[in-house]
N, C-alpha and C positions, 0 to 999 in steps of 0.2 A: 640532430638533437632539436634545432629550431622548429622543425617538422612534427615531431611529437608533442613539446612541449604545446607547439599553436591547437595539435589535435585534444589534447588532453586527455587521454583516453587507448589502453590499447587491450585488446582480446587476446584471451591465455584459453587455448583446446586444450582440454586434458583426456587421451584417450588411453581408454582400458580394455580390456581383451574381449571386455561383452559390450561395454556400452562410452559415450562418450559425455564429456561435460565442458561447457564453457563460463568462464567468469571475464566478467567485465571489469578492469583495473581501470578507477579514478581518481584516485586520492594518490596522487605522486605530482612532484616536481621534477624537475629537468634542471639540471645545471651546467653554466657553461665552463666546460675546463679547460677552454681553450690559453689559459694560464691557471695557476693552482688559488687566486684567490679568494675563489667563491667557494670551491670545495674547504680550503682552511677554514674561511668561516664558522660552513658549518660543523665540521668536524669540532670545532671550539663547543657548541650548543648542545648537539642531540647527548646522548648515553647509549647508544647505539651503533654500531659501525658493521656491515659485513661487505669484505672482502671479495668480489667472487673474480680473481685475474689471474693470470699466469704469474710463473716462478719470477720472470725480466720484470716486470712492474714493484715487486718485493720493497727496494732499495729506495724508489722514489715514495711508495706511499709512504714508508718508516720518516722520510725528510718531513715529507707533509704533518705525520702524527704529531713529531718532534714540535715545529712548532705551535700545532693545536692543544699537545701536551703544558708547555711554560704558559701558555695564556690561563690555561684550565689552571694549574698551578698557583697563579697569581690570584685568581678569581674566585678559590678555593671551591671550587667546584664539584659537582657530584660524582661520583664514580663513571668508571666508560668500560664498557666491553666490546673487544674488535673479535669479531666472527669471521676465522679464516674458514671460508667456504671451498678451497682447495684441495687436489691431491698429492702437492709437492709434499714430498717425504720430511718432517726436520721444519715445518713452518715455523709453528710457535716457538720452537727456542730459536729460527733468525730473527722474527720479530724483538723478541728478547734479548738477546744478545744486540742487534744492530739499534735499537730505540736506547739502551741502557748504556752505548758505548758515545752517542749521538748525544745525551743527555750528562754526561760523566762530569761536566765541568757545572753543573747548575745542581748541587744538591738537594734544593728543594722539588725539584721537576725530578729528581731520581726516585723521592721518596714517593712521590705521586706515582709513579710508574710503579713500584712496588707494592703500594698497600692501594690505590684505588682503580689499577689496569686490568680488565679480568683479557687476556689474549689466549682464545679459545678455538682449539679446531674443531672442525663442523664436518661431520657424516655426510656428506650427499648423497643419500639412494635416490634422487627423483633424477632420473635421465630429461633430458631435452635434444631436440631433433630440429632439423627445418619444417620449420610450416611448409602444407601443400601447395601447389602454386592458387587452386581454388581459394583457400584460403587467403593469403596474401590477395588476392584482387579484392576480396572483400576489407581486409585490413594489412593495411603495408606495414603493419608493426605487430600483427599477429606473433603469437607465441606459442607453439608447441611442445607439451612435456607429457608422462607417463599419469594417470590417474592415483596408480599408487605407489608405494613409495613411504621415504621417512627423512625428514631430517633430523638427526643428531647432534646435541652440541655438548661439548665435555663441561661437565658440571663442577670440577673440582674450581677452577679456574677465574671462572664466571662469579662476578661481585653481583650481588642481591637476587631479587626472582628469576626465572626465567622468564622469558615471553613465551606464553598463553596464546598457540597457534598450533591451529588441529595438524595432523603431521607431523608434530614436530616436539621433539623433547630432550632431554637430560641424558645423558650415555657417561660411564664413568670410564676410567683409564683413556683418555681423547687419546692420547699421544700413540699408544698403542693400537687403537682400535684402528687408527689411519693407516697404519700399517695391514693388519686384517682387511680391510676393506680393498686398497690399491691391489695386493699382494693375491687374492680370494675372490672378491666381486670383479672388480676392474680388470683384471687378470684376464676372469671366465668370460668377458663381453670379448676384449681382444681376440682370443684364441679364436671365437666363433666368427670372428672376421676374416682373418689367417687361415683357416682351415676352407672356411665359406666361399673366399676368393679363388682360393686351388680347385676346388669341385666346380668353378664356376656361376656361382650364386651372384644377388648382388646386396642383398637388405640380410640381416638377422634373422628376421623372420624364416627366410627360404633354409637354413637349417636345421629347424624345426622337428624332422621328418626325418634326417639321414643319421641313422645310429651312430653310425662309425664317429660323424663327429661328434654325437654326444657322447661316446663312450671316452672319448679323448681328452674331450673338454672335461669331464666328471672328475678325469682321473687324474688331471693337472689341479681339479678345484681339492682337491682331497691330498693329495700329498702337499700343497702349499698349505692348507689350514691344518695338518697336522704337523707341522715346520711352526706355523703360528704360535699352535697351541702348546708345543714344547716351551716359545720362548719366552710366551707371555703369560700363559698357564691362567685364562680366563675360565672364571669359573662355570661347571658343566650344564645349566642351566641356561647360560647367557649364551656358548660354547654351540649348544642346539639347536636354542634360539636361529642363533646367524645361521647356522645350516639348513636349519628348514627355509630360512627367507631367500637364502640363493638357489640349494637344491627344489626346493617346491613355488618355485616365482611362478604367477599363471604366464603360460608361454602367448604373450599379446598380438595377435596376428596382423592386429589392426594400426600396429607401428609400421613404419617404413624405413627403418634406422639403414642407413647406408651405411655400410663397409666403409666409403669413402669417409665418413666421419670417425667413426669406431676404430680405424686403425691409424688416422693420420697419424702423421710425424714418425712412425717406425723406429727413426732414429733415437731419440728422445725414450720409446718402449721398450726395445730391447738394450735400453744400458744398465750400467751393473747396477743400480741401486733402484732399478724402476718393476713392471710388472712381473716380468717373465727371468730376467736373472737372479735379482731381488731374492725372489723364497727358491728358486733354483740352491742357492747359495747358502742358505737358511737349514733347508733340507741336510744339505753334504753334511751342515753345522753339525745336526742331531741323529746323522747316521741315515738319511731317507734317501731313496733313490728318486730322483728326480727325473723318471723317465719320459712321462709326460707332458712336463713343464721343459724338456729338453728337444722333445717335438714339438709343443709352441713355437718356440726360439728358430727353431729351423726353419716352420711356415711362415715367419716372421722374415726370415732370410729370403723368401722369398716373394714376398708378396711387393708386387709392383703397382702401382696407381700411375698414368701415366697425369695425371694432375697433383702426385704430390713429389715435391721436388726429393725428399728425404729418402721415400721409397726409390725413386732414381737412383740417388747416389750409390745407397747400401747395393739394388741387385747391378749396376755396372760398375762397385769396387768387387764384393764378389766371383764375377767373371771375368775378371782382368788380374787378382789377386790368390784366389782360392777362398772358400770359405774356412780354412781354417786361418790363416789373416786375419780374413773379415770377424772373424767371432773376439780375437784379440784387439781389436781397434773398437769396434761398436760393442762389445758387450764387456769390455774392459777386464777379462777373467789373466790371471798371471801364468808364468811357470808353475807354481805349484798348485793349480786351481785344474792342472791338464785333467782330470776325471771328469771334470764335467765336459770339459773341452770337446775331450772325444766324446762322450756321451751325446753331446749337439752334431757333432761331424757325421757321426751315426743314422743319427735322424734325417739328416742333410740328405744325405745321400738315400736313403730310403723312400724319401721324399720327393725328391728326385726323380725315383722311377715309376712312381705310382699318379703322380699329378697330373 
């Protein structure tokens, strides 16, 4: 941190399937959070706040908010909105619920939470990757992300304007849409790892070319958004929309997206409420067969990173257990959930003989 903030300065590549673009970020500070009182601070001032961390951090920012909330309270302050830039399933109502239970004994800090808090979840379609190492020698703080892309932030939620940043706009049903997107988008990048790792591949890209996995990958993006679509019945214009931006995404050749980022943690992706069991479960809901999303799950079962620890555990409990164990411990499906059960045992083993 000391390092950047001395450099002030750091380089954002944006590469796109034809061409590439950089921008020069200057206008930023650095903070040190090596305790929470500099970030308290400023959380007290701006009206701005986004989010971008994992599910484990949750708990401690809401402590943080808490007391940047009673100061703002006191000080009668301007409205705030926190932009959950995540794809934890359920953000804004922990945020909600954990700020509201945190805040229960200070009624006037409740009321601020309620009439001046907008806690909005945030669409990410803009992927990010590691920088090249060329890159990097040029700037040790370089940043690499997708050219195109959108961010989304749920409108209902959000107190006064948006902010007026190309890319980036208003999306209504947040709560929903996050679902759609983990379940749909995030879903179809996983799979292309899963499947890409079995044929031997190592980047996204090198899938590109091989049918079979796109036929798979197609066919898991379509029975999860027609699971979607039963549950949240977006309307058929918006509905399109999203499909043409995942089915028609220009395929970027000029990424380098490792596998090894795309599928970390394993563990974490095939549990019951995350990519691939998630609308699996969603499906059975509304009568869909989840055959394809049931082949995920399996190349999920097997896909090994000898750098990621998760991927360990799951393929040496599997071989030591059975995968049909393994499918009850990591993807948390019950007795009476056995349809899809074997439906994944199936694939397993198919899978199995073909990789």
């Amino acid at each position: 941190m000391k390092q950047l903030k001395e450099q002030g300065t750091y380089l954002i590549e944006r590469v796109g399937a034809n061409n590439k673009r950089r921008v020069l970020v200057d206008d930023f500070d650095v903070l040190d959070c090596s305790d929470t009182v500099d970030l308290i601070e400023h959380m007290k001032k701006v009206d701005l706040i986004a989010c971008c961390v994992y599910e484990g951090a949750f708990q401690s920012i809401c402590q943080n908010l808490k007391e940047a909330i009673e100061y703002r309270t006191e000080q009668e302050a301007a409205p705030l909105n926190i932009l959950l830039c995540v794809n934890a399933l359920g953000a804004p109502d922990y945020f909600e619920t954990e700020l509201a239970k945190l805040l229960q004994n200070n009624p006037a800090a409740s009321r601020y939470l309620k009439e001046k808090i907008g806690i909005c979840q945030v669409m990410v379609g803009m992927a990010a990757m590691p920088s090249s190492e060329e890159l990097i020698a040029e700037d040790a703080f370089a940043v690499t992300t997708k050219l195109d892309g959108h961010i989304g932030i749920d409108e209902e939620p959000f107190k006064g304007e948006l902010p007026q940043v190309k890319q980036t706009g208003g999306v209504q049903k947040g709560k929903a849409q996050i679902y759609r997107k983990v379940y749909t988008g995030n879903m179809k990048h996983c799979m292309l790892a899963f499947l890409g790792k079995a044929k031997g591949y190592t980047y996204i890209r090198d899938t590109y070319d091989d049918g079979w996995i796109e036929d798979c990958v197609l066919g898991a993006f379509f029975e999860a958004d027609a699971a979607i679509q039963a549950e949240y019945q977006f309307d058929e214009t918006d509905h399109q929309e999203w499909i043409d931006f995942i089915v028609e995404a220009p395929k970027n050749r000029n990424l380098k997206d490792a596998f090894t980022r795309v599928a970390a943690d394993p563990k974490t992706k095939l549990s019951r409420d995350n990519r691939f069991v998630g609308p699996a479960l969603l499906c059975m809901k509304h009568h869909i067969l989840p055959f394809y999303l049931a082949k995920g799950i399996a190349y999920g079962f097997l896909y090994r990173d000898e750098s990621d620890i998760a991927s360990i555990e799951i393929t040496n409990y599997v071989k030591e257990h059975g995968i049909e164990k393994a499918i009850e411990v990591y993807c948390g499906l019950t007795e009476n959930e056995w349809e899809l059960k074997q439906l994944i045992m199936a694939q397993y083993k198919e899978a199995e003989k073909i990789r």
